[in-house]
mmCIF file of the N, C-alpha and C atoms, coordinates in Angstrom:
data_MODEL
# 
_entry.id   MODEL 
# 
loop_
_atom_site.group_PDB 
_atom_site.id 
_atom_site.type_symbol 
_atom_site.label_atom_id 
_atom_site.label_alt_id 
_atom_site.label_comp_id 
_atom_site.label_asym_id 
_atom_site.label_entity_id 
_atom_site.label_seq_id 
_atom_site.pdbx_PDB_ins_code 
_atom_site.Cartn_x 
_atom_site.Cartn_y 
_atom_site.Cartn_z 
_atom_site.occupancy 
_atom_site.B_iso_or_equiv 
_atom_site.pdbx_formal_charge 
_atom_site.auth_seq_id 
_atom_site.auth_comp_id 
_atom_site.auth_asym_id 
_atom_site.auth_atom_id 
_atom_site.pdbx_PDB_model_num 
ATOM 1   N N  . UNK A 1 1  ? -8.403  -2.509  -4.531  1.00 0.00 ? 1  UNK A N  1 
ATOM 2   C CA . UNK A 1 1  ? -7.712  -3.755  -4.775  1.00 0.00 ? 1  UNK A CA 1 
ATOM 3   C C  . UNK A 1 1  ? -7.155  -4.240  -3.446  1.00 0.00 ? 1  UNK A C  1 
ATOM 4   N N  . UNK A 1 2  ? -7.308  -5.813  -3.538  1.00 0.00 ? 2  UNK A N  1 
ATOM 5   C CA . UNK A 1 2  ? -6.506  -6.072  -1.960  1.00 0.00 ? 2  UNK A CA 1 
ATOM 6   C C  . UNK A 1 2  ? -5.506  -6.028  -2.278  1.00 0.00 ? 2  UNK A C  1 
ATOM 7   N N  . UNK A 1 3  ? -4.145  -6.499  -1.135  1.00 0.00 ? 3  UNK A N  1 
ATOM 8   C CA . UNK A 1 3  ? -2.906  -6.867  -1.098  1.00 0.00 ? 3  UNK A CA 1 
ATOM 9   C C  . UNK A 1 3  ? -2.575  -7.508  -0.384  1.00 0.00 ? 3  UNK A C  1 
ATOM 10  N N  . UNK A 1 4  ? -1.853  -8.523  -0.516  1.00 0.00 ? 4  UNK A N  1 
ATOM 11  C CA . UNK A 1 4  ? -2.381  -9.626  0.269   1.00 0.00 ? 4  UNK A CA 1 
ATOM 12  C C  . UNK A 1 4  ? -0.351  -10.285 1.003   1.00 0.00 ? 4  UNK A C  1 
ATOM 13  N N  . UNK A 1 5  ? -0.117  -10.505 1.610   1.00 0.00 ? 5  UNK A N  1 
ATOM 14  C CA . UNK A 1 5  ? 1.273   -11.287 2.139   1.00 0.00 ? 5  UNK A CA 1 
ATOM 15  C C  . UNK A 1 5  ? 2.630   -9.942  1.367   1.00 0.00 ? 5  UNK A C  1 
ATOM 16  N N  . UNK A 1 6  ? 2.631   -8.820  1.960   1.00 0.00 ? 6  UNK A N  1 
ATOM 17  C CA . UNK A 1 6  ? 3.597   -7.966  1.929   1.00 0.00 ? 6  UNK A CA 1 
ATOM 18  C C  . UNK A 1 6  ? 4.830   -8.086  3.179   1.00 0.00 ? 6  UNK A C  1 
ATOM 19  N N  . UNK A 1 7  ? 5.806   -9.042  2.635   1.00 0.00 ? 7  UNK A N  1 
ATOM 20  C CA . UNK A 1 7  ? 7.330   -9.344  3.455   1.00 0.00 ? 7  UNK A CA 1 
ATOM 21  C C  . UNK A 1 7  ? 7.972   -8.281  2.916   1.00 0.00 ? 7  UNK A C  1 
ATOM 22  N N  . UNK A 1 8  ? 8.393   -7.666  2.483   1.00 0.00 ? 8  UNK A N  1 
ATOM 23  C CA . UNK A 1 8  ? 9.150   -6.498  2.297   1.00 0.00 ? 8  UNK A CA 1 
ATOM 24  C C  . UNK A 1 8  ? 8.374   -5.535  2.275   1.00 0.00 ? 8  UNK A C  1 
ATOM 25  N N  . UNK A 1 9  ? 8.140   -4.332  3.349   1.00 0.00 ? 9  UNK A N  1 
ATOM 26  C CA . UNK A 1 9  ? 7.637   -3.277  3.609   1.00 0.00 ? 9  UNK A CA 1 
ATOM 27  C C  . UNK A 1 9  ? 8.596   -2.393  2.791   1.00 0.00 ? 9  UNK A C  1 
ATOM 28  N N  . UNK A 1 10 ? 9.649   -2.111  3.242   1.00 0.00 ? 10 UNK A N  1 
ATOM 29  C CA . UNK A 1 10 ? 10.151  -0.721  2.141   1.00 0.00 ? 10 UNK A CA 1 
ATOM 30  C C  . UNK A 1 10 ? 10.154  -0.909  0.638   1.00 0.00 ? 10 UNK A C  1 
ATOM 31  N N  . UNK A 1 11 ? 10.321  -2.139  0.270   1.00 0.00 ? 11 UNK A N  1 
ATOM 32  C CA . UNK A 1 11 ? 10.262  -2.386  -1.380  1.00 0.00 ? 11 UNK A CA 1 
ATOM 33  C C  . UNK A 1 11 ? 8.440   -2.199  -1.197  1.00 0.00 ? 11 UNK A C  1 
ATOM 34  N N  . UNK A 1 12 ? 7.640   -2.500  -0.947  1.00 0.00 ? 12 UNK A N  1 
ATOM 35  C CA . UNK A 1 12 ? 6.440   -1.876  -1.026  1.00 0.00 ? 12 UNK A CA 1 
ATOM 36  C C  . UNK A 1 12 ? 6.030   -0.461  -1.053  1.00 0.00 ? 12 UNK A C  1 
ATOM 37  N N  . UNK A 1 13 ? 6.567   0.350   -0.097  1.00 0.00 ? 13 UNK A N  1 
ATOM 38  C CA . UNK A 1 13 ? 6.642   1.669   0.117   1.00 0.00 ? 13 UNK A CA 1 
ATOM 39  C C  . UNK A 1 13 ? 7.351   2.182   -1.355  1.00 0.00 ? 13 UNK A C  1 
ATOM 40  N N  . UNK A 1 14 ? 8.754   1.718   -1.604  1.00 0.00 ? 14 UNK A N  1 
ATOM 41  C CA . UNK A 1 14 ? 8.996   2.139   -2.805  1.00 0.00 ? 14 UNK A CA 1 
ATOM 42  C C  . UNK A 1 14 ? 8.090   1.909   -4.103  1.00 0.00 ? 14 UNK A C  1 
ATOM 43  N N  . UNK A 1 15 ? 7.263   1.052   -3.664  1.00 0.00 ? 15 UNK A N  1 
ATOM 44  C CA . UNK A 1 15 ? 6.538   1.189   -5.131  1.00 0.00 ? 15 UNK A CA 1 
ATOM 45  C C  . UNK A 1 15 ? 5.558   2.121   -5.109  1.00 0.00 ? 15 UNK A C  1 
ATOM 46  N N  . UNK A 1 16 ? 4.476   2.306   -4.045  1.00 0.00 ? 16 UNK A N  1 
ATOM 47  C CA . UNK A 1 16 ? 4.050   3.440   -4.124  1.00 0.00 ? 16 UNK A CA 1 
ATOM 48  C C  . UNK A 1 16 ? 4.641   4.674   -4.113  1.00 0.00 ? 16 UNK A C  1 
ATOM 49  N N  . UNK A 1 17 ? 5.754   5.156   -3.629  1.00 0.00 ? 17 UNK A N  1 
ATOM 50  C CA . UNK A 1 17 ? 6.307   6.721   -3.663  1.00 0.00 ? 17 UNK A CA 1 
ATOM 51  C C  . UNK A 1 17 ? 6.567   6.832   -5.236  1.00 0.00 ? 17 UNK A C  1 
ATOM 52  N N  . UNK A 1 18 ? 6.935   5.409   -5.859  1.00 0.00 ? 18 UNK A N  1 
ATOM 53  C CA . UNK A 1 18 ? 6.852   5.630   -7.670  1.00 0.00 ? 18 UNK A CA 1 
ATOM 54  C C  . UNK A 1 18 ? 5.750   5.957   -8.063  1.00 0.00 ? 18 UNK A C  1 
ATOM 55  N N  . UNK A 1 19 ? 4.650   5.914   -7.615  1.00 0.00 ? 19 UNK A N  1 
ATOM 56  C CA . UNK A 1 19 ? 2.878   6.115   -8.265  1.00 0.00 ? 19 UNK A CA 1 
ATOM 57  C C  . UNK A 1 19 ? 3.148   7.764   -8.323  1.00 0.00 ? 19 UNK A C  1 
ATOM 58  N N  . UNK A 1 20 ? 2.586   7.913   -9.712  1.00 0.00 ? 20 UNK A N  1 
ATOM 59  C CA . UNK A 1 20 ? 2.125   9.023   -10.051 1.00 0.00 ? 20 UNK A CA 1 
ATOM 60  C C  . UNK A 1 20 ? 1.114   9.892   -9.515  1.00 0.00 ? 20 UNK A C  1 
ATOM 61  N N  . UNK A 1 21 ? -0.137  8.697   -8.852  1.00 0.00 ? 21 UNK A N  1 
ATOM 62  C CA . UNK A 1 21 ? -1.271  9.789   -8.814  1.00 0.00 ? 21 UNK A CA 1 
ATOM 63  C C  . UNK A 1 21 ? -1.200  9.460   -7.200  1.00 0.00 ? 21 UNK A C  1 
ATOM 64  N N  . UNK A 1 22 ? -2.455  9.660   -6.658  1.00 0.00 ? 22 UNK A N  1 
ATOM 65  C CA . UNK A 1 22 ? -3.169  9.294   -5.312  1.00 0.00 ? 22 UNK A CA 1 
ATOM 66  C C  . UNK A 1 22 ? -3.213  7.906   -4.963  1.00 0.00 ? 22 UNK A C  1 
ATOM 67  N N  . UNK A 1 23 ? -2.479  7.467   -3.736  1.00 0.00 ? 23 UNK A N  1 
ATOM 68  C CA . UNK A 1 23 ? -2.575  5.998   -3.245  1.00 0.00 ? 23 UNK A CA 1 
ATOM 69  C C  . UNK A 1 23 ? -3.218  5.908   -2.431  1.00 0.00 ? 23 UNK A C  1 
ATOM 70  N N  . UNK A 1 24 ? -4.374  5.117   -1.862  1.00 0.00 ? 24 UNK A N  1 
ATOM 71  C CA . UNK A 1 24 ? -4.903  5.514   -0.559  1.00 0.00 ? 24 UNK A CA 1 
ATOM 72  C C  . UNK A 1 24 ? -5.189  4.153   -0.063  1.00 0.00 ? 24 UNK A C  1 
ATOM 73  N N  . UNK A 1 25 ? -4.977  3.727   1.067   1.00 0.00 ? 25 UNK A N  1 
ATOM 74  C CA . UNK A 1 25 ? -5.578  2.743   2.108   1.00 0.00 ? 25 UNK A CA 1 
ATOM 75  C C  . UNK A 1 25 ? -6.679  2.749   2.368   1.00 0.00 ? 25 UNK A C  1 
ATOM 76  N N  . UNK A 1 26 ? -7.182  1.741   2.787   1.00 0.00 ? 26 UNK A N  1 
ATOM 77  C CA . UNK A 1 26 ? -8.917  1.670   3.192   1.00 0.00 ? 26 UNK A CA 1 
ATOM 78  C C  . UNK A 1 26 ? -8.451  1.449   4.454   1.00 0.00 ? 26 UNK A C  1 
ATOM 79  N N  . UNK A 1 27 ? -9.019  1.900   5.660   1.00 0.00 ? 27 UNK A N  1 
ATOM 80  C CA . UNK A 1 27 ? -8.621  0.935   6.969   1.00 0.00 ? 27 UNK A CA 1 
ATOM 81  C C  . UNK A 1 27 ? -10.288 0.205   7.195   1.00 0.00 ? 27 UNK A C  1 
ATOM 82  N N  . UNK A 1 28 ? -9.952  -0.421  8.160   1.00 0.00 ? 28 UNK A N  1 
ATOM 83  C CA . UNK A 1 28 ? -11.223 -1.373  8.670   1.00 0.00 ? 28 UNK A CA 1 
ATOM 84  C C  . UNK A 1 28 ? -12.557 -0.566  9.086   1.00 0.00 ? 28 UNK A C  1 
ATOM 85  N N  . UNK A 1 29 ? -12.145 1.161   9.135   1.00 0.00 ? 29 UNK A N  1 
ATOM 86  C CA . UNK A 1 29 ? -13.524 1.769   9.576   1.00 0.00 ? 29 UNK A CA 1 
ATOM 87  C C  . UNK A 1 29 ? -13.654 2.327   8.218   1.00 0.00 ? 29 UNK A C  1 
ATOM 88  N N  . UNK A 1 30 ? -13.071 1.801   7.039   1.00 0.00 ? 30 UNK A N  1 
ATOM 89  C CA . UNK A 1 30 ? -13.796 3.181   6.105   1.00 0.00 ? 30 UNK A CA 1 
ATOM 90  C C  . UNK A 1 30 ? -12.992 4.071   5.478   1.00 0.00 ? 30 UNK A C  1 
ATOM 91  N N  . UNK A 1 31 ? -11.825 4.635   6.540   1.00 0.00 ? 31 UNK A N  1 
ATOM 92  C CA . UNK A 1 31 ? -11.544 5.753   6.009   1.00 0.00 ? 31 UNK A CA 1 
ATOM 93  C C  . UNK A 1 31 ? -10.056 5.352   5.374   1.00 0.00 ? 31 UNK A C  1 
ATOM 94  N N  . UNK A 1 32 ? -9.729  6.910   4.348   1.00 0.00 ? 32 UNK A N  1 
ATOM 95  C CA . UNK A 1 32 ? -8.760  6.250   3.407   1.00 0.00 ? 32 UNK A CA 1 
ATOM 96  C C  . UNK A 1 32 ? -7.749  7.801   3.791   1.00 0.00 ? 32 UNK A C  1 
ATOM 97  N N  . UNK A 1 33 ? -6.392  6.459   3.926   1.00 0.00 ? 33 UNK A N  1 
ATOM 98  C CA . UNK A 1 33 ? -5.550  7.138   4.312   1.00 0.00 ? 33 UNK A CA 1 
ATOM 99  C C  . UNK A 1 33 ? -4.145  7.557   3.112   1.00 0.00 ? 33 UNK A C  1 
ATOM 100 N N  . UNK A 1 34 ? -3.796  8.589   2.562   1.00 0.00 ? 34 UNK A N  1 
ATOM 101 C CA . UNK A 1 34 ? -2.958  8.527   1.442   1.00 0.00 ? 34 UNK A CA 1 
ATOM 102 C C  . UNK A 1 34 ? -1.494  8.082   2.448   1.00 0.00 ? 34 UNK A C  1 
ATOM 103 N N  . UNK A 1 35 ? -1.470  7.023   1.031   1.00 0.00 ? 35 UNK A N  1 
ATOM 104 C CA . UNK A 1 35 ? 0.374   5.941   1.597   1.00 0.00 ? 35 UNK A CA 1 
ATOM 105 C C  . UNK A 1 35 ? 0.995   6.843   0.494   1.00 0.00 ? 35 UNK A C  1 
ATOM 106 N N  . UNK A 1 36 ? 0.724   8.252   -0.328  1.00 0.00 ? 36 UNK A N  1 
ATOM 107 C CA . UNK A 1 36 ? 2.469   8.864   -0.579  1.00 0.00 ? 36 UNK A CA 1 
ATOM 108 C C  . UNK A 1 36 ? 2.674   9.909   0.755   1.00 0.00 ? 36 UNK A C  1 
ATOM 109 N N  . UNK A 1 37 ? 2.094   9.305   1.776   1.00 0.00 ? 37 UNK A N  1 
ATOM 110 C CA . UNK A 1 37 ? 2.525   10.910  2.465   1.00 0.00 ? 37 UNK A CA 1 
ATOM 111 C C  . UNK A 1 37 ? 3.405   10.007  3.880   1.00 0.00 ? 37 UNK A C  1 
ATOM 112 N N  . UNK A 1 38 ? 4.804   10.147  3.980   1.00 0.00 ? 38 UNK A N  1 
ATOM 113 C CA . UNK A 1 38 ? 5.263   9.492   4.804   1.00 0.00 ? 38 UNK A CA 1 
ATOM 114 C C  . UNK A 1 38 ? 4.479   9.168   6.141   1.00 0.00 ? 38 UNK A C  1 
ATOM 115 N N  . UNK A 1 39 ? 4.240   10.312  6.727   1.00 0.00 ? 39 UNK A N  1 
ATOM 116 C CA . UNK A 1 39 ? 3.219   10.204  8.640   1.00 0.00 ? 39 UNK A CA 1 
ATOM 117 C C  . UNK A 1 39 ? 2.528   8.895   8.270   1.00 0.00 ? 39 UNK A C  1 
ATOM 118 N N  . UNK A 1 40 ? 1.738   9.201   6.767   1.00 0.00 ? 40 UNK A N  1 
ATOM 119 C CA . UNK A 1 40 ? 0.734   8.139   7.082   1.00 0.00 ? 40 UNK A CA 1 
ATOM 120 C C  . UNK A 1 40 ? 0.677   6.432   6.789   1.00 0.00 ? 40 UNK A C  1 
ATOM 121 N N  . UNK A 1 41 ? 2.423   6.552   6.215   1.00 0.00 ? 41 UNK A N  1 
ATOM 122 C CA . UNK A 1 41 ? 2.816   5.551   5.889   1.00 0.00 ? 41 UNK A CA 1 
ATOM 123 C C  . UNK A 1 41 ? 3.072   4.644   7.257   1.00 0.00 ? 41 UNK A C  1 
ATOM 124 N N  . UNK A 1 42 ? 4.008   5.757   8.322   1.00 0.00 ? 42 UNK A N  1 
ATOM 125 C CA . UNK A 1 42 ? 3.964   5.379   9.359   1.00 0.00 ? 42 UNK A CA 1 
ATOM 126 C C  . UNK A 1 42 ? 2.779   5.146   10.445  1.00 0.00 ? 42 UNK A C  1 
ATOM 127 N N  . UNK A 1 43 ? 2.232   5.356   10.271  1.00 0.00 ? 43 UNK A N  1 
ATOM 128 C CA . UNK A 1 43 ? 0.839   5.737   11.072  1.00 0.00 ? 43 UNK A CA 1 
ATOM 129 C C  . UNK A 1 43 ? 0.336   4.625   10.590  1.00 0.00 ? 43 UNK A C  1 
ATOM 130 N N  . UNK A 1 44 ? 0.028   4.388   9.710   1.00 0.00 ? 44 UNK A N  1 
ATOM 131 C CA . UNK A 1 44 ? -0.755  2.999   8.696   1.00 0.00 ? 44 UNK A CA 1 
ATOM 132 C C  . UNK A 1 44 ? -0.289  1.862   9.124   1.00 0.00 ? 44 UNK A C  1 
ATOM 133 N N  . UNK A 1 45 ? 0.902   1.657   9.222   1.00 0.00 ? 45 UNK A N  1 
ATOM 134 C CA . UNK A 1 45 ? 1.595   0.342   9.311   1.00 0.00 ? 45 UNK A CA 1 
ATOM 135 C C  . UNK A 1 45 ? 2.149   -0.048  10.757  1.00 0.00 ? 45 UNK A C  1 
ATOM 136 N N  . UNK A 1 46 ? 1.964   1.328   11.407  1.00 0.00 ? 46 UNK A N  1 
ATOM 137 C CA . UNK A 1 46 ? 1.975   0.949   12.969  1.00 0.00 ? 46 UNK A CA 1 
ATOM 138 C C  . UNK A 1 46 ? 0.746   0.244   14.011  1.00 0.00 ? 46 UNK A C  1 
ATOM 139 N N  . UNK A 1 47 ? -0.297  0.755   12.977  1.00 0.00 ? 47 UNK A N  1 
ATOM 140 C CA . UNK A 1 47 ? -1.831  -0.242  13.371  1.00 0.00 ? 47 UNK A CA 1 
ATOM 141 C C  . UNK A 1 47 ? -1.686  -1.532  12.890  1.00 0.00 ? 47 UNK A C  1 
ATOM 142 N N  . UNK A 1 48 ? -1.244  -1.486  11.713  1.00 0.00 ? 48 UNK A N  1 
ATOM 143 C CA . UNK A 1 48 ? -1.731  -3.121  10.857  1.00 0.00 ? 48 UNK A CA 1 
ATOM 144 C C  . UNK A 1 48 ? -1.294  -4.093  11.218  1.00 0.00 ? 48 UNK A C  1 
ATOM 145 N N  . UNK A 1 49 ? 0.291   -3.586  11.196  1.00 0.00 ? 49 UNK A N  1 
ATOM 146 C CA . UNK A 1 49 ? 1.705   -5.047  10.849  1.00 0.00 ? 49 UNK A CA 1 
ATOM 147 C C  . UNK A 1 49 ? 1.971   -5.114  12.420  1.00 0.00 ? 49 UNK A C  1 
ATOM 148 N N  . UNK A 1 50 ? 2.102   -6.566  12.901  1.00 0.00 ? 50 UNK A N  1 
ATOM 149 C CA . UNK A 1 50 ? 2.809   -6.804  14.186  1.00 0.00 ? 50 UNK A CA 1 
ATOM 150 C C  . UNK A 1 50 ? 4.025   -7.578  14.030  1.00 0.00 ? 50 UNK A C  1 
ATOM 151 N N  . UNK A 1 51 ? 4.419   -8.506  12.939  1.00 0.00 ? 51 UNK A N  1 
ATOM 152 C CA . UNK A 1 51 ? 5.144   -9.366  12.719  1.00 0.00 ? 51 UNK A CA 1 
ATOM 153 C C  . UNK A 1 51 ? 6.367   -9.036  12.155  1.00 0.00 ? 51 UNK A C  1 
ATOM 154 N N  . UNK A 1 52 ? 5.939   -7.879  11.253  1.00 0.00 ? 52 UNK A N  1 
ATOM 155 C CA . UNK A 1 52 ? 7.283   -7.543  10.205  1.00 0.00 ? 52 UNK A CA 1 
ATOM 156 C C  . UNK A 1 52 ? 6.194   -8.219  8.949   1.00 0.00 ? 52 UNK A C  1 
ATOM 157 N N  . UNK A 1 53 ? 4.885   -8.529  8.884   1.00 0.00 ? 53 UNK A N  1 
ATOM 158 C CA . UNK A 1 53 ? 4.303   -9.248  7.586   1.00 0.00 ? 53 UNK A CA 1 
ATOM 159 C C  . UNK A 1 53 ? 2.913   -8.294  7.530   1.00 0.00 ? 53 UNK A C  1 
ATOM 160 N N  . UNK A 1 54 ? 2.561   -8.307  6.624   1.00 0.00 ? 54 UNK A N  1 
ATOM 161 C CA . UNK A 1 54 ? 1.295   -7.233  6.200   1.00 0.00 ? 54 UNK A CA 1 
ATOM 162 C C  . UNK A 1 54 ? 0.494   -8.665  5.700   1.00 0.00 ? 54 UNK A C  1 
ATOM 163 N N  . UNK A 1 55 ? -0.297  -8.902  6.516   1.00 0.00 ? 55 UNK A N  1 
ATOM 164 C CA . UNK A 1 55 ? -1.373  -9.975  5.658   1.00 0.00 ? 55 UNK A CA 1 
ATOM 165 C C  . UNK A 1 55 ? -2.309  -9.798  4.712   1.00 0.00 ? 55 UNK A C  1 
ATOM 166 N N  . UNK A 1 56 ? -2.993  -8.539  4.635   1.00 0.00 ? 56 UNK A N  1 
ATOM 167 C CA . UNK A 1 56 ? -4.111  -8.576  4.078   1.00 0.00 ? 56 UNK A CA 1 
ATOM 168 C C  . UNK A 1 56 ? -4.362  -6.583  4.099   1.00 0.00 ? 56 UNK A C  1 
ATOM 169 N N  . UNK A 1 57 ? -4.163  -5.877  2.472   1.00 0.00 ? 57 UNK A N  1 
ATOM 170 C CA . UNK A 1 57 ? -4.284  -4.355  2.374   1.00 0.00 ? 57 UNK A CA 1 
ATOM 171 C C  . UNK A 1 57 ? -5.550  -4.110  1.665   1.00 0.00 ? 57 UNK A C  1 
ATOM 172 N N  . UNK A 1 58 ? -5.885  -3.031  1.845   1.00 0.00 ? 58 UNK A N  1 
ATOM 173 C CA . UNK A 1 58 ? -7.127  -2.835  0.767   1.00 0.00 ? 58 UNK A CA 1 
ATOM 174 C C  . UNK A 1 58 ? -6.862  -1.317  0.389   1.00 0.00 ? 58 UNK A C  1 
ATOM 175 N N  . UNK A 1 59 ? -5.864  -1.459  -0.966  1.00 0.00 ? 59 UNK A N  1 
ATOM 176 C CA . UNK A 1 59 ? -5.924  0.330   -1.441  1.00 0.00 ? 59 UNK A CA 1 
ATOM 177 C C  . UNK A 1 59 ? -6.305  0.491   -2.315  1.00 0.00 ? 59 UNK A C  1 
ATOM 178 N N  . UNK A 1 60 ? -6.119  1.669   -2.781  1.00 0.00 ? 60 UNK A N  1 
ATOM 179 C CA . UNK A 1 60 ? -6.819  1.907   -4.540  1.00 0.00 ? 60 UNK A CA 1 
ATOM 180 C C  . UNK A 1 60 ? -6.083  3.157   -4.673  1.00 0.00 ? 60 UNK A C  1 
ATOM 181 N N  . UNK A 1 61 ? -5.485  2.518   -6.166  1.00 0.00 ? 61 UNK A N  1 
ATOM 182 C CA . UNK A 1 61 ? -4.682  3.777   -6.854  1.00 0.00 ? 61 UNK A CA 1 
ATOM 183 C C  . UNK A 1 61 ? -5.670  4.172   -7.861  1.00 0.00 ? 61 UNK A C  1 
ATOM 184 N N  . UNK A 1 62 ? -5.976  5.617   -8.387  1.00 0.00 ? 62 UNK A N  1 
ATOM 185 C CA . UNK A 1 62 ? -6.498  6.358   -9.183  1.00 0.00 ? 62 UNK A CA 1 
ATOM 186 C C  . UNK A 1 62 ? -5.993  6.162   -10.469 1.00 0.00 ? 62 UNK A C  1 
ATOM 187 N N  . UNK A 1 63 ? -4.652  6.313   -11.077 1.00 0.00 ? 63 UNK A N  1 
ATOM 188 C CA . UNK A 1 63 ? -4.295  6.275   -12.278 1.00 0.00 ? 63 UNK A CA 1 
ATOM 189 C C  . UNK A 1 63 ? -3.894  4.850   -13.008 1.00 0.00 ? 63 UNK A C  1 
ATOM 190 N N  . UNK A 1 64 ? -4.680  4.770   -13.945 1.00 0.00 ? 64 UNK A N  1 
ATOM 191 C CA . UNK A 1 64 ? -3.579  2.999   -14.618 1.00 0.00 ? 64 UNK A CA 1 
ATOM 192 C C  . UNK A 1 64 ? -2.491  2.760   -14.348 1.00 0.00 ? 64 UNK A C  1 
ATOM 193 N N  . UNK A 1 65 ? -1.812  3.543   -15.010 1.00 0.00 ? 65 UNK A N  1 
ATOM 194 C CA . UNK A 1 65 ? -0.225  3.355   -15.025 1.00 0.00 ? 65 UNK A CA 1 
ATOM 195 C C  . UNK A 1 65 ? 0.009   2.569   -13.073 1.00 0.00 ? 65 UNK A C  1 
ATOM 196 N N  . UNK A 1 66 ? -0.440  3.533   -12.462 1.00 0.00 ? 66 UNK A N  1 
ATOM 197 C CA . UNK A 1 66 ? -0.460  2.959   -11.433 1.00 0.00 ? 66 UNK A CA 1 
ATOM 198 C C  . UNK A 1 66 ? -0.922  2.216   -10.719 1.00 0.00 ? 66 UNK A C  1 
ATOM 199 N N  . UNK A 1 67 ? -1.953  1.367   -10.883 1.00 0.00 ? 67 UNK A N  1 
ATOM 200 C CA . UNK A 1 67 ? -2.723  0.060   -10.709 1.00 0.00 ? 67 UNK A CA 1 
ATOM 201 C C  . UNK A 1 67 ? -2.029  -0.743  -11.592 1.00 0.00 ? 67 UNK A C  1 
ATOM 202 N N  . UNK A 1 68 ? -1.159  -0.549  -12.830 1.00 0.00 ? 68 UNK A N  1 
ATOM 203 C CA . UNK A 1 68 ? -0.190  -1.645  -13.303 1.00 0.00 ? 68 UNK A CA 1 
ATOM 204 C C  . UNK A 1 68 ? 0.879   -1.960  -12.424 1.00 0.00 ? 68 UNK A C  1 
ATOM 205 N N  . UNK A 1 69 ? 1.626   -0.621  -11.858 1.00 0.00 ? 69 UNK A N  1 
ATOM 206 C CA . UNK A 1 69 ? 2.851   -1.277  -11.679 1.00 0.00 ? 69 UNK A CA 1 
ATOM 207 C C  . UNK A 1 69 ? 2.386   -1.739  -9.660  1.00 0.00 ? 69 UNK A C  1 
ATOM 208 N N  . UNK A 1 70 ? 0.854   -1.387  -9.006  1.00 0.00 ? 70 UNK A N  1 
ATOM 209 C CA . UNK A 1 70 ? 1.005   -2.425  -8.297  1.00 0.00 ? 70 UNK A CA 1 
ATOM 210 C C  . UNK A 1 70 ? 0.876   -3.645  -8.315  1.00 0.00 ? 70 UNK A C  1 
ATOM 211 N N  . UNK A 1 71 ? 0.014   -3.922  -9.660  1.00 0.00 ? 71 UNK A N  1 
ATOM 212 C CA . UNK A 1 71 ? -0.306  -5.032  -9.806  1.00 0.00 ? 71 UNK A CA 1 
ATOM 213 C C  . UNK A 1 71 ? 1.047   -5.919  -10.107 1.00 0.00 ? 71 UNK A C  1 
ATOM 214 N N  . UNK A 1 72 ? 2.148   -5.573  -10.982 1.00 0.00 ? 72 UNK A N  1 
ATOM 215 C CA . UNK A 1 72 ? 3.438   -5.809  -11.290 1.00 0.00 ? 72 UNK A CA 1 
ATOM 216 C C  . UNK A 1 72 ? 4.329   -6.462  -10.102 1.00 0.00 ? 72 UNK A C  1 
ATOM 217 N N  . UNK A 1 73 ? 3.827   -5.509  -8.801  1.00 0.00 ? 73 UNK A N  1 
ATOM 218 C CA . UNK A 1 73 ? 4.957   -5.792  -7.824  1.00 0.00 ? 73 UNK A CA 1 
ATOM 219 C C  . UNK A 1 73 ? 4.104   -7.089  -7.008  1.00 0.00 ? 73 UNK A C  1 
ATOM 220 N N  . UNK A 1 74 ? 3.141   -7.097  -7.095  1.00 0.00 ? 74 UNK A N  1 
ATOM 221 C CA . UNK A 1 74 ? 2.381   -8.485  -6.441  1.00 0.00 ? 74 UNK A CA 1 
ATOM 222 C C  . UNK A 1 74 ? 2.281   -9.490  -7.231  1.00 0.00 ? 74 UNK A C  1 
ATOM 223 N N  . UNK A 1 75 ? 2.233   -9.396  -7.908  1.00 0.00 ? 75 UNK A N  1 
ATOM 224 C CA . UNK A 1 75 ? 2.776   -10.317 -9.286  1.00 0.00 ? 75 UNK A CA 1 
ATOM 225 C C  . UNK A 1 75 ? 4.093   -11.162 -9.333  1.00 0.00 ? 75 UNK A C  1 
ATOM 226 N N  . UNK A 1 76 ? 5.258   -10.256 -9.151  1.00 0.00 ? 76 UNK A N  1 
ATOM 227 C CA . UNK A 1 76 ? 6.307   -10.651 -9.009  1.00 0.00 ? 76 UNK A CA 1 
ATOM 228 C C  . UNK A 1 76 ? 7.292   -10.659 -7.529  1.00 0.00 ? 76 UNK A C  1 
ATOM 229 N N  . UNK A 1 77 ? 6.287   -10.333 -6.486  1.00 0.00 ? 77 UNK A N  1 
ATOM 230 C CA . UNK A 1 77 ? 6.553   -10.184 -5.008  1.00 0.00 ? 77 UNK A CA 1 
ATOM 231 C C  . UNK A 1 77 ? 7.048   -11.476 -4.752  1.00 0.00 ? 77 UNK A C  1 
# 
């Protein structure tokens, strides 16, 4: 799933550390990086974001429950 105009990075972060299962990033080569594991939260967002704005994510959560409540927070972002 994309994600698209993320202005609040830690209310983002908090929604994934709520996911139950596996969160993972796509980066631009392919590879998928899990966002519950702090390093790679940092690591992730030290490539992407220059502004303080996340334009454009591509992750995929494994469990429903958890593809609802990201869908929830972009929804109501």
């Amino acid at each position: 799933m994309k994600v698209q105009n993320i202005k609040n990075i830690e209310k983002f972060f908090g929604v994934i550390d709520d996911c139950k299962g596996r969160v993972e990033l796509v980066t631009g080569e392919g590879d998928r990086l899990n966002l519950k594991s702090k390093l790679s939260q940092y690591v992730s967002m030290a490539n992407i974001f220059s502004n303080g704005e996340i334009p454009e994510l591509e992750i995929i959560a494994y469990e429903k429950e958890d593809i609802d409540r990201l869908i929830n927070y972009m929804m109501n972002e």
